[in-house]
C-alpha positions in Angstrom: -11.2 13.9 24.6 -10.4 16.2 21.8 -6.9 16.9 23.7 -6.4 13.1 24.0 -6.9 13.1 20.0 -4.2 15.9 19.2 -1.9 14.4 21.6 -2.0 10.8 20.3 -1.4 12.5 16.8 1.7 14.5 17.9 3.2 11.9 19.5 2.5 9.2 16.0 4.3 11.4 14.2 6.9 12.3 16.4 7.7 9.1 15.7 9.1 9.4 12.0 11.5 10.9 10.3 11.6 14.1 8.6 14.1 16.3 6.9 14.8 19.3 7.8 13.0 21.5 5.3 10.0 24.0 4.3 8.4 20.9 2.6 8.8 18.7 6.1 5.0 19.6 6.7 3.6 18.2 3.4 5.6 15.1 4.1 4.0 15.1 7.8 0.5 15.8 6.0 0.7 12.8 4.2 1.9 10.6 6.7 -0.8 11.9 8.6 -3.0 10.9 5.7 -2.0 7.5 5.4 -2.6 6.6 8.9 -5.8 7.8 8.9 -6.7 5.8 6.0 -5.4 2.6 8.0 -7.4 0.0 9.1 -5.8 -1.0 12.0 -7.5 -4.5 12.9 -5.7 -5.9 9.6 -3.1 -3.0 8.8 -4.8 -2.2 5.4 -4.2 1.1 3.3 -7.7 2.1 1.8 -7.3 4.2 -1.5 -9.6 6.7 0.0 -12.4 7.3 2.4 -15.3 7.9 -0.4 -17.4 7.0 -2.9 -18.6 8.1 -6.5 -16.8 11.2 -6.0 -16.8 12.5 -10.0 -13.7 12.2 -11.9 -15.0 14.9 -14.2 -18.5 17.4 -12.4 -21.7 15.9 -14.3 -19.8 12.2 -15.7 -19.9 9.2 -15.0 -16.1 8.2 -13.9 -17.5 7.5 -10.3 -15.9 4.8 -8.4 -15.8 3.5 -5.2 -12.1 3.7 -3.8 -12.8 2.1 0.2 -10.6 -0.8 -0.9 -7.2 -1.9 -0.7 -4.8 -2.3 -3.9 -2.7 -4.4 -4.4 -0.6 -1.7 -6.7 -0.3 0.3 -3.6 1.9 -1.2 -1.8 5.6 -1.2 -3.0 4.8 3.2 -2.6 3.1 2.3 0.4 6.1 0.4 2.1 8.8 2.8 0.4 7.2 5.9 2.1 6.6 4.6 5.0 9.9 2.8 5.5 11.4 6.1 4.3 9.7 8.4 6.9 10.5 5.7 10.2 7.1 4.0 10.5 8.7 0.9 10.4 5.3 -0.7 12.3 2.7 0.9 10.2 4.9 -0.7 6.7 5.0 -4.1 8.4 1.4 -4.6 9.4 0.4 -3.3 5.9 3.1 -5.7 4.7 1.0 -8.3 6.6 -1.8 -7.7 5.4 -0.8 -8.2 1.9 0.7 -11.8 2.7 -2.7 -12.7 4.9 -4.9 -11.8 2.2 -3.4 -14.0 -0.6 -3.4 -16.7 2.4 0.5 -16.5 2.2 0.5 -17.9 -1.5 -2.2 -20.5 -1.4 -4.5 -18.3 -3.3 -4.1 -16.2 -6.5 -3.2 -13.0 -6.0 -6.1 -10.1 -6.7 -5.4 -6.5 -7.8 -7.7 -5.2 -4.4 -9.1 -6.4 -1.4 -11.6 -5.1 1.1 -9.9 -3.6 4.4 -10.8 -6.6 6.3 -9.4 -8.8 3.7 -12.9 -9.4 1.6 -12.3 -10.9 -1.9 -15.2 -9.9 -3.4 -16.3 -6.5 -4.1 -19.0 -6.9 -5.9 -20.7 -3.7 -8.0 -23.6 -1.9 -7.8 -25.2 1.4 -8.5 -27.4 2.4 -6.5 -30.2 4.2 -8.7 -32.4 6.1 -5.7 -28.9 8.5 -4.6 -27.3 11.4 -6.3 -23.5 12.5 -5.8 -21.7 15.0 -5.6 -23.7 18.0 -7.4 -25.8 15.3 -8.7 -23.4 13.4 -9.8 -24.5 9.8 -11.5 -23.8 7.0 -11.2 -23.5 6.0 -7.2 -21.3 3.0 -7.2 -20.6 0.8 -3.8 -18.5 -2.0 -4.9 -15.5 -2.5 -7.2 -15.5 -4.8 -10.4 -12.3 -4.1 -11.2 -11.4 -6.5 -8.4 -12.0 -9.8 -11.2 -9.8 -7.9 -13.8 -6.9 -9.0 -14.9 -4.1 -6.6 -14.3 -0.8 -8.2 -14.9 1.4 -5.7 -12.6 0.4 -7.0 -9.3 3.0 -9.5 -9.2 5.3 -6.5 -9.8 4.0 -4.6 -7.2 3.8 -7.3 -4.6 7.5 -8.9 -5.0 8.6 -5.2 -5.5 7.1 -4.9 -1.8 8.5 -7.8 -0.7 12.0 -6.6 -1.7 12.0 -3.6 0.2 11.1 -5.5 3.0 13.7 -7.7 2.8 16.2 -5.0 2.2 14.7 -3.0 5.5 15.9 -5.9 7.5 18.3 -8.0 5.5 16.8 -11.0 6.0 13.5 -13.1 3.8 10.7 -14.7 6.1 11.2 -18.4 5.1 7.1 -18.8 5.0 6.8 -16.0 2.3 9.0 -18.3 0.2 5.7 -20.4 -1.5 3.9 -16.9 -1.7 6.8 -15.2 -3.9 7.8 -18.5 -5.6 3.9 -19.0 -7.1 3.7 -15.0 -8.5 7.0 -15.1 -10.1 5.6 -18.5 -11.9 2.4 -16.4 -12.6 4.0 -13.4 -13.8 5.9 -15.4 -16.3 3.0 -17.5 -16.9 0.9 -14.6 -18.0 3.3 -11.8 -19.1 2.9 -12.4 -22.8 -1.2 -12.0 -22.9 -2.8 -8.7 -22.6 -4.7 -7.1 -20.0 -6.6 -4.6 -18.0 -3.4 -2.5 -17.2 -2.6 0.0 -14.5 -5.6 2.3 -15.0 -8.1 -0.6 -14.7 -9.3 0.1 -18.3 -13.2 -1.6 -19.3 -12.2 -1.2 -23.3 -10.6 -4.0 -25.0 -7.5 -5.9 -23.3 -4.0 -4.6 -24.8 -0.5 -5.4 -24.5 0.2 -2.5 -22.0 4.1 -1.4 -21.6 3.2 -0.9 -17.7 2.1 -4.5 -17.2 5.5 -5.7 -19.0 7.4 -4.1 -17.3 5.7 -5.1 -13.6 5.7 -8.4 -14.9 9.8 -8.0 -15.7 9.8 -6.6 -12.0 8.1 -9.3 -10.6 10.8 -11.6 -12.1 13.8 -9.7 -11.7 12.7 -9.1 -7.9 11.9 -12.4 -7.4 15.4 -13.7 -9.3 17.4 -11.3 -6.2 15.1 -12.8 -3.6 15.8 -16.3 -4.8 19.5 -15.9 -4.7 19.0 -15.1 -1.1 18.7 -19.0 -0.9 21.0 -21.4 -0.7 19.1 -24.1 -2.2 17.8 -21.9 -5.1 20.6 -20.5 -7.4 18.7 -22.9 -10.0 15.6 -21.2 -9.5 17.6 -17.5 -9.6 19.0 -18.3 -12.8 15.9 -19.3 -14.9 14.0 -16.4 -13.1 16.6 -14.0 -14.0 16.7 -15.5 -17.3 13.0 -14.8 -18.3 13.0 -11.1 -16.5 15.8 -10.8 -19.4 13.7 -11.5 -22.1 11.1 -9.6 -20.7 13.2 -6.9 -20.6 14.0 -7.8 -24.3 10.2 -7.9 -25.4 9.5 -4.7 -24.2 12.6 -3.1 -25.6 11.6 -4.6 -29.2 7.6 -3.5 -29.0 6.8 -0.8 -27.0 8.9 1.9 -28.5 8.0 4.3 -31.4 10.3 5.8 -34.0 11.7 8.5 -31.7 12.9 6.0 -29.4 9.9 6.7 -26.8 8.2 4.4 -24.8 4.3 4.0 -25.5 1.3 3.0 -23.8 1.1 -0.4 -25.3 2.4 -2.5 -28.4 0.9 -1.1 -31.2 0.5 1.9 -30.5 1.7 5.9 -30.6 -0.3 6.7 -27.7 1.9 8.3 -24.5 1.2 6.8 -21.0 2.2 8.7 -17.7 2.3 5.0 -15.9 5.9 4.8 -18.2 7.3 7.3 -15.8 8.0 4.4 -13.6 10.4 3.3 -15.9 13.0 5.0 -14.0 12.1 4.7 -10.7 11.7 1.0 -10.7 15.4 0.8 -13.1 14.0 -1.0 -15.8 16.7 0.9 -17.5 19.6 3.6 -15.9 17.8 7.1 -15.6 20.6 8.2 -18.4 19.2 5.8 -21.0 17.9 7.9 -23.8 15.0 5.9 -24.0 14.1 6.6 -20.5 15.2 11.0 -20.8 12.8 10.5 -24.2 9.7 8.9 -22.8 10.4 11.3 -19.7 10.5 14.6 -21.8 7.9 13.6 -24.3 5.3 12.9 -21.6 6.2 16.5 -19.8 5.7 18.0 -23.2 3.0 16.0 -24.7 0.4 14.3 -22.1 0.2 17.4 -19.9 -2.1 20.2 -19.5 -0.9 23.4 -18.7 2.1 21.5 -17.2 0.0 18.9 -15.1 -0.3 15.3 -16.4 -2.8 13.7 -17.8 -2.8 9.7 -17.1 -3.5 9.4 -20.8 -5.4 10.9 -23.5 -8.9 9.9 -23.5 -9.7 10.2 -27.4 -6.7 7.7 -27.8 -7.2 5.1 -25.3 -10.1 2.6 -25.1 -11.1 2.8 -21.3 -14.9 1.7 -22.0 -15.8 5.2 -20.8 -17.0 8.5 -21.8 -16.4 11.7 -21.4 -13.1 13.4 -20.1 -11.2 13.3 -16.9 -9.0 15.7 -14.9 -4.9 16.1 -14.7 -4.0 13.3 -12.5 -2.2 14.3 -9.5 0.0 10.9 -9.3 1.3 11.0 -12.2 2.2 14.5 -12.0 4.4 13.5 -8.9 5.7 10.9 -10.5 6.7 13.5 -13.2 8.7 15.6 -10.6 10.4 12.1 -9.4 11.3 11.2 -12.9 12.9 14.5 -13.6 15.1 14.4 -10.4 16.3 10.9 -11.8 16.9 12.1 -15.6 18.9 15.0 -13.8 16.6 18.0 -14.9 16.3 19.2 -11.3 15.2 22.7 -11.7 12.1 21.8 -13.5 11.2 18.6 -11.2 11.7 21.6 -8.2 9.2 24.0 -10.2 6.7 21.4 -10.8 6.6 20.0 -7.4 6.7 23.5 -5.7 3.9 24.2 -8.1 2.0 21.0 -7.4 2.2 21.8 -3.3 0.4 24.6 -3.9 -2.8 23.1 -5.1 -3.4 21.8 -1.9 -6.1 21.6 0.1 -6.1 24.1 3.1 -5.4 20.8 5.4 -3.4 20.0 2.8 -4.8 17.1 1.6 -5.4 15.9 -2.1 -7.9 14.0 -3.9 -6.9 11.7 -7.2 -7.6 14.7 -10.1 -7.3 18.1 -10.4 -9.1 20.6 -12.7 -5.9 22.3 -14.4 -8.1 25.6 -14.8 -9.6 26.1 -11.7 -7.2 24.0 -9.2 -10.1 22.2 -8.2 -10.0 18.9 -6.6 -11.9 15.8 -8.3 -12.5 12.4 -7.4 -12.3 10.6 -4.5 -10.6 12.3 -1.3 -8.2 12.2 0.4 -6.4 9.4 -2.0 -3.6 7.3 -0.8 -2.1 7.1 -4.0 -1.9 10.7 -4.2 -0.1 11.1 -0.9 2.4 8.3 -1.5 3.4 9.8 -5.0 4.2 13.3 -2.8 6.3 11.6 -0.7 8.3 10.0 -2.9 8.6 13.5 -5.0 9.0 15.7 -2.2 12.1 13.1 -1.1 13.5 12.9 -4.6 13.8 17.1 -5.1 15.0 17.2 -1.2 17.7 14.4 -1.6 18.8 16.0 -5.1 19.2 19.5 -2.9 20.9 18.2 -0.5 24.0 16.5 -2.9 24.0 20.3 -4.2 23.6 22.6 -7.8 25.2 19.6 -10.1 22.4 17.1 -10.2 24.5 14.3 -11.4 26.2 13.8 -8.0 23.3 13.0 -5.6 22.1 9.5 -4.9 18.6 9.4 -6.0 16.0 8.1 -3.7 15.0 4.9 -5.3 11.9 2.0 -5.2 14.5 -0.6 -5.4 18.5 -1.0 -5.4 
């Protein structure tokens, strides 16, 4: 049986597509990752396999990640359309479509991995954690928040799907058509943004500009269509002021992107600037924001998703260096040409692996520790996308202005 197992494995990943390079095993890793963290009766991606793992040893950051987001999916379909599982993307793809009933419900930030719509929270008060840890959470109530980049994420998805095979699935029309409309209903109002926040709802730069994605994508998708050049044009028309919005609002006086109107507080969710092309990676805008996160929302070189004492996330105490966003980092460097120190970080950031070379959502900066939940999805997806930006950008050779740069979207 055990032999059966190992074979089954070898042969799945003999299946994808790796460059040849010392860094091809962490790629395999996380592809391994990934489809273990697959449900297959429904082709969902759950965040990770545990619960109330601490954020910080002793808090109370504990959340239950057994679900499927939303969020995840546009890095879920690059990487895996990327590496050549072609069938792994498109049941995920499908399971996104079946579980907004193909546009005739609103789209949620999460699901469960049969497709459950509520994920309802509780602690449970008789269990410790992890070392003790406190609370115990099953559930998720983030899944009722409203987090105004899903439509991004989603038509983002949706876009490399179409791209993959050049052609748009005429019944996902009425899906894309009613998040475009709800993105542009909702753009202007503030929200729960990317890090699920349970402080007061702000006007976060993130949301805007998944919200400008979810236009501009669906604006492309729409000109696919004959019959919709109208529709194209006043879709393309509102991602533009959008654009404009965020352009006038969410940058300070050094010409840096912020967390959210208002505000001089930094945001490592900004470093998707770039890799979605809200602007071209040589804007000065985006080589600011990208420079003054490296330099100012890091610890000892790892990023830090935010800074706690500056953000109102309803919570206490601090958290770990995120390990996404330190990816994202090493992609974002590769894009803003700096090449050397996008290879040094991500070199640096494969070394903190675990010995199966797996990663959870945090690391402790001193000790290399792992925290939170584990393995994480989102974690893994960043590193691919890394690990294929520094390769790519090696591959076109020492002047890093001549490479194509791996991309989300084209």
């Amino acid at each position: 049986m055990i032999g059966q197992t190992q074979e089954f494995w070898r042969q799945w990943l003999d299946h994808g597509e790796f460059p040849d390079h010392p860094w091809r095993v962490y790629l395999q890793r996380s592809a391994l990752t990934l489809k273990g963290l697959t449900y297959a009766p429904t082709g969902a991606i759950a965040a990770a396999a545990t619960t109330s793992l601490p954020e910080t040893p002793g808090g109370e950051r504990n959340w239950d990640y057994r679900y499927a987001w939303i969020r995840d999916s546009t890095f879920a379909l690059w990487a895996l359309y990327t590496l050549g599982f072609d069938y792994e993307a498109n049941d995920f793809f499908s399971f996104v479509a079946d579980a907004c009933g193909y546009g005739e419900r609103p789209l949620q930030i999460m699901y469960g991995i049969g497709g459950e719509r509520k994920l309802e929270e509780e602690i449970l008060p008789h269990l410790d954690g992890y070392e003790g840890a406190r609370p115990v959470r099953v559930g998720n109530a983030a899944y009722k928040q409203e987090q105004h980049d899903v439509w991004g994420a989603s038509l983002d998805s949706v876009y490399i799907h179409t791209k993959s095979r050049d052609y748009l699935p005429e019944q996902l029309w009425p899906m894309l058509s009613r998040q475009v409309e709800e993105a542009l209903e909702h753009w202007r109002e503030p929200d729960r943004g990317i890090w699920e926040v349970r402080g007061q709802p702000q006007h976060f730069t993130s949301s805007k500009l998944m919200c400008w994605v979810a236009a501009d994508r669906g604006a492309r998708l729409a000109s696919l269509r004959d019959d919709d050049q109208q529709t194209a044009e006043r879709w393309q028309k509102a991602a533009d002021e959008i654009h404009a919005d965020i352009c006038a609002n969410a940058i300070d006086e050094r010409g840096v992107f912020v967390q959210h109107y208002g505000t001089k507080a930094l945001d490592a969710s900004n470093l998707l600037m770039p890799l979605v092309r809200f602007l071209p990676p040589d804007d000065e805008r985006i080589v600011k924001t990208v420079r003054a996160i490296a330099k100012e929302l890091t610890q000892h070189g790892l990023v830090l998703r935010y800074r706690t004492q500056e953000t109102d996330d309803g919570m206490q105490g601090e958290e770990g260096t995120f390990l996404i966003c330190s990816f994202w980092l090493v992609s974002a460097l590769v894009e803003i040409g700096d090449h050397k120190h996008a290879c040094d970080l991500c070199e640096r950031l494969l070394t903190y692996a675990s010995p199966l070379r797996l990663y959870a959502e945090e690391l402790d900066h001193k000790s290399g520790r792992h925290l939170g939940n584990f393995p994480q999805a989102f974690t893994h997806l960043a590193l691919i996308n890394a690990v294929m930006h520094v390769i790519r950008s090696e591959s076109a050779g020492e002047d890093p202005t001549r490479f194509a740069p791996v991309r989300l979207t084209a």
